[in-house]
C-alpha positions, -999 to 999 in steps of 0.1 A, spaced: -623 597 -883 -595 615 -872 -590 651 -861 -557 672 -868 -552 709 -857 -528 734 -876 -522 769 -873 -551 777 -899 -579 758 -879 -586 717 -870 -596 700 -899 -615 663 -901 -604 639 -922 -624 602 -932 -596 576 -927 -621 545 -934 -627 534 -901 -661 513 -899 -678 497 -867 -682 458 -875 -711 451 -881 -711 412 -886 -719 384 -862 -706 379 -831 -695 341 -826 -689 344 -790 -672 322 -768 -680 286 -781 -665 296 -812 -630 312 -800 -628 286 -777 -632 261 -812 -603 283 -830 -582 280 -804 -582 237 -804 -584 238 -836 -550 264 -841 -533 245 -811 -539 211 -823 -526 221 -857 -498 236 -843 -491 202 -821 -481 187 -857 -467 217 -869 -495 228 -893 -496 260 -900 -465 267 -888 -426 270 -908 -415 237 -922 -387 230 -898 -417 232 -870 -429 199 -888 -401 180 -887 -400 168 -855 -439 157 -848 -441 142 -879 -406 124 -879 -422 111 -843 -454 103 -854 -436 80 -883 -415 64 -858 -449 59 -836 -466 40 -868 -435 23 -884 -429 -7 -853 -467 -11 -859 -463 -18 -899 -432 -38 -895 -455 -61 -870 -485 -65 -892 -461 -74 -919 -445 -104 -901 -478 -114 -891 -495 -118 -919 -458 -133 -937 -456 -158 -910 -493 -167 -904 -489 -159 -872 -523 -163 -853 -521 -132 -828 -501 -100 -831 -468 -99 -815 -479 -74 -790 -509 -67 -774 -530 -34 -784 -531 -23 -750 -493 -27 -747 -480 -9 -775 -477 31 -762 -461 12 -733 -434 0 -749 -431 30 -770 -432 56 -739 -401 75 -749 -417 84 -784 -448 99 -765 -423 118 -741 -404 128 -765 -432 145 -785 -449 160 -756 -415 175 -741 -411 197 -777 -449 204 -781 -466 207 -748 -440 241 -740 -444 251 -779 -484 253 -770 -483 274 -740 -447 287 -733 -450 312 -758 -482 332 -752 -459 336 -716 -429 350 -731 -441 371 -754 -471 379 -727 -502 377 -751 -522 358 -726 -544 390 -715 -551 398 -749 -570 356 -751 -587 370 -716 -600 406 -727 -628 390 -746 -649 370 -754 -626 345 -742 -621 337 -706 -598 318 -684 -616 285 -684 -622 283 -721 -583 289 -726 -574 260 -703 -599 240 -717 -589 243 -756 -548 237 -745 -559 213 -723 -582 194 -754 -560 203 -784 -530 187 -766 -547 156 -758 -561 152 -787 -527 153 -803 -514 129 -782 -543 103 -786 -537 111 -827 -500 100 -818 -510 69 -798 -539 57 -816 -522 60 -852 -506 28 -846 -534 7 -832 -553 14 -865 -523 1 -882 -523 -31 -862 -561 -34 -860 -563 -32 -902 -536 -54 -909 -551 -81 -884 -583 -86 -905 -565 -88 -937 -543 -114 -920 -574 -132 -912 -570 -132 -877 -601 -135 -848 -623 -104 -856 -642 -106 -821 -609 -110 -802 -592 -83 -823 -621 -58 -824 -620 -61 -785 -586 -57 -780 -587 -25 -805 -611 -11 -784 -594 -19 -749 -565 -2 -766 -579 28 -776 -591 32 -738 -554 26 -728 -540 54 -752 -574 76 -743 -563 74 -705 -528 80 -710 -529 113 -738 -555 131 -713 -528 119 -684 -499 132 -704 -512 163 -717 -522 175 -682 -489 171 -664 -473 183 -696 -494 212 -694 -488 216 -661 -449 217 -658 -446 239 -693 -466 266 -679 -448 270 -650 -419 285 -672 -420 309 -703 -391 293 -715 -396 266 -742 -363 253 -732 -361 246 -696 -403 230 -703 -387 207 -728 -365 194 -700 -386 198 -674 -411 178 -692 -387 149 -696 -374 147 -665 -409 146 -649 -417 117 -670 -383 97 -670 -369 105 -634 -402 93 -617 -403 59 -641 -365 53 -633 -368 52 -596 -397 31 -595 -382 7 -616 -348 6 -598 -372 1 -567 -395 -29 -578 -366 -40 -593 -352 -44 -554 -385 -52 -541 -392 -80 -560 -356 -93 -556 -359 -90 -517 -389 -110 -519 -415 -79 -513 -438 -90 -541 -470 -70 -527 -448 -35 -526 -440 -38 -564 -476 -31 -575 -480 -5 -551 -450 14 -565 -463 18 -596 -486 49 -581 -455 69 -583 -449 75 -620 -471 84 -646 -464 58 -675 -471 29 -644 -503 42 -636 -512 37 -671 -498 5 -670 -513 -4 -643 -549 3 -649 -542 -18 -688 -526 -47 -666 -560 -48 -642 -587 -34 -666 -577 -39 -702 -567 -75 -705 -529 -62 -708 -497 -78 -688 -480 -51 -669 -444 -46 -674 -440 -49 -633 -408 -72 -626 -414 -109 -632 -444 -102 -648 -465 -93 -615 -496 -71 -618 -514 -50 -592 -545 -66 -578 -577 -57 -584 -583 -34 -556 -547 -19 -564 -559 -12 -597 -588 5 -586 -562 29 -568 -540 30 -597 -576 49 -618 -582 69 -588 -550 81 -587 -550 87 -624 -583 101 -623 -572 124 -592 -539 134 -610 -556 145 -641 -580 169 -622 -551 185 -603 -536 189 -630 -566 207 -642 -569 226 -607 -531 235 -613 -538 251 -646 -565 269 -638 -548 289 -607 -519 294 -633 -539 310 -655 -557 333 -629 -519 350 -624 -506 347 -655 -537 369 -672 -530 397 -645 
């Protein structure tokens, strides 16, 4: 109803309007809609086609190393895979980066700019449930990125005939691996894009805070382990996120670390290296969270 006044008098008119009348889904389900629309919109569903090209151009180059390994396995009767389950996002790190660095400030770095986050908080929505679908949806796209490829590798080693016990375990010690490492990722991903609403500088930022850290403490185990400091170089590894994963496969998961001259943290250093994992996911968490209560003002 709407009311209009002209020189003659006010007169009412009956422009439609209706109160709704249907359910109310309430929290649990808006906080559902928004994992589901973010996770969609990690591969670019939903979304123009040039936002697909990218996820899905890196999602192809996750799988393909995988395909082109269970096909010279099974050509040469080979009776292990070339590389170990809990191995391969290691070696593929920059992929991973790569992909968080243009999605992780695609899922949050918007709603800053264009400054829609208090319209998530009016209602039913609230602060928690928003950090928690991100948080989720991005995750889960990573360990849909990671995990792709161990299916590949997993299928092709039954039909090539291989161990089933020693395979199935490895499968599922690699699926921990790329568990631990897409809730890691998607955190300090998270983290570092919200701190800007610009999708450009995240995208850097995002890579320099996985790459710069890795560098160093490669260039420094590197000289560690040359200098004869053999117990610093598994210590080392707390100081970047791709070691930490590495180092709780090398100690937990039956996987070799990538440590110089193949040297792998002890057991009590690789209780450290979860801990630390653990601890860095939760800040990250924490770090959200206090973003969030600013950024809905």
């Amino acid at each position: 109803m709407s009311t209009e006044t002209t020189p003659g008098g006010a007169y009412i008119h009956n422009i439609g309007y209706r109160h709704y009348d249907g359910p109310r889904l309430g929290r649990a389900y808006a906080r559902r809609s928004l994992f589901s629309q973010s996770l969609r919109g990690a591969y670019g569903l939903g979304r123009s086609a040039k936002s697909k090209v990218l996820p899905m151009l890196l999602f192809a180059v996750m799988c393909m190393p995988a395909g082109i390994m269970v096909a010279v396995t099974m050509f040469t009767k080979a009776s292990s895979l070339p590389i170990g389950y809990t191995r391969y996002a290691i070696y593929l790190q920059a992929v991973i980066g790569l992909y968080l660095a243009s999605q992780a400030p695609q899922s949050v770095s918007r709603d800053l700019r264009f400054k829609t986050i208090p319209l998530y908080f009016s209602r039913p929505i609230e602060r928690v449930d928003y950090v928690m679908a991100k948080f989720a949806a991005m995750a889960s796209a990573l360990f849909i990125l990671t995990a792709a490829p161990l299916v590949i590798l997993y299928v092709g080693a039954l039909l090539g005939k291989l161990d089933f016990v020693d395979q199935t375990k490895g499968f599922g010690q690699g699926l921990v691996c790329v568990a631990l490492l897409s809730v890691l990722f998607a955190g300090i991903g998270l983290v570092v894009s919200a701190l800007t609403p610009r999708r450009g500088f995240g995208v850097a930022a995002v890579i320099a805070v996985l790459t710069i850290p890795y560098g160093a403490v490669s260039a420094i185990q590197g000289i560690a382990s040359l200098q004869g400091s053999e117990s610093a170089v598994g210590w080392l590894g707390l100081f970047s996120p791709i070691t930490l994963v590495d180092g709780v496969q090398a100690t937990f998961l039956g996987g070799t670390s990538s440590f110089p001259n193949g040297l792998e943290p002890t057991t009590g250093a690789g209780f450290v290296y979860l801990l630390v994992s653990l601890l860095v996911i939760a800040g990250c968490y924490g770090l959200l969270m206090r973003r969030y209560r600013k950024a809905g003002l």
